[in-house]
N, C-alpha and C positions, 0 to 999 in steps of 0.2 A: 834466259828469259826471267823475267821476274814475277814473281809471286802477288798476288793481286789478293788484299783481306777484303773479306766479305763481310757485312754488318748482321749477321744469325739474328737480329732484335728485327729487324724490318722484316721479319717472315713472320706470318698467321701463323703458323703452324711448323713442325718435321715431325717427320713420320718414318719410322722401318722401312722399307718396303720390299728389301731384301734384305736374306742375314748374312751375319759378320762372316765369310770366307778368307780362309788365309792366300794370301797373295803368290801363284807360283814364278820365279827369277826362272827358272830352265827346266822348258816341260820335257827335255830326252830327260833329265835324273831326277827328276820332282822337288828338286830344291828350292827352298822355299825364298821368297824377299825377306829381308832383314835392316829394318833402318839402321843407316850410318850411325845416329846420335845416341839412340838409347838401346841398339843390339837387340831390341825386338821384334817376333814375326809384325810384316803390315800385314795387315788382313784390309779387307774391300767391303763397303757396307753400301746398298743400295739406300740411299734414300730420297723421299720425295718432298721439298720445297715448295711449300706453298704459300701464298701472296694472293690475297682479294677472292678475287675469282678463276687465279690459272694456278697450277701446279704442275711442276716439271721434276722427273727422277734425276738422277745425276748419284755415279758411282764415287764416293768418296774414302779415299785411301788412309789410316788411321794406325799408327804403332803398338803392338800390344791388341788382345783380343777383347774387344767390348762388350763386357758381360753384363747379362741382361740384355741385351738389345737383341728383340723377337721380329718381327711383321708385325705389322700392327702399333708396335708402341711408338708413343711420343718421346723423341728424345731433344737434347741439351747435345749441340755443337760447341767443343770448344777449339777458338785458333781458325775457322775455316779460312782457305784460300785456294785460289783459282790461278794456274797457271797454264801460258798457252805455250803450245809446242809445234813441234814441224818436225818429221822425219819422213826423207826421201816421198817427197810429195805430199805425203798424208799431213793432218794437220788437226789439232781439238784443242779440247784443255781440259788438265788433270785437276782433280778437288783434290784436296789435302785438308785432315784436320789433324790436333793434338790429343786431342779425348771427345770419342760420342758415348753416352751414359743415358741411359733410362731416365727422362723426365721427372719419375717421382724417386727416384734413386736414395732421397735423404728419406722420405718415408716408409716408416716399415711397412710389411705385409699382415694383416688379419690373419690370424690362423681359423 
């Protein structure tokens, strides 16, 4: 199947709305998922998309653990894409991005 890029500029808004969990490959030995390209854990970040007046969650899969990114905060999608699948009946599609970072990321914090 092929990868479908999504435009992150036509959304109002992203939002947290789950945190970054590492992704498990084989729940008998708790091994964790490990991307092909850059040999780090995926972790799973729930977040919610929103556009106008509707907002939808949608789990998206991400290399490496996105620090900073809590519930609540605003974040910066980079690379997102949507890809659809089918296995033995079942059927969705998986989000995929390259980096989610905390919205104010380039700003420091007040002490």
């Amino acid at each position: 199947m092929v990868a479908l890029p999504i435009d992150t500029a036509k959304f109002t808004g992203i939002i947290c709305a789950v945190p970054p969990m590492p992704r498990v490959a084989n729940r008998e030995t708790g091994q964790l998922r490990v991307d092909r390209e850059t040999g780090k854990t995926v972790y799973q970040v729930g977040l919610c998309l929103m556009a106008g007046t509707s907002a939808d969650v949608v789990s998206v899969s991400v290399p490496g653990e996105p620090t900073g990114v809590q519930v609540g905060v605003p974040v910066q999608v980079r690379d997102l894409v949507a890809t659809p699948w089918e296995n033995e009946g079942r059927h969705g599609v998986a989000f995929r991005a390259t980096e989610i970072k905390p919205l104010t990321a380039s700003s420091g914090k007040a002490a």
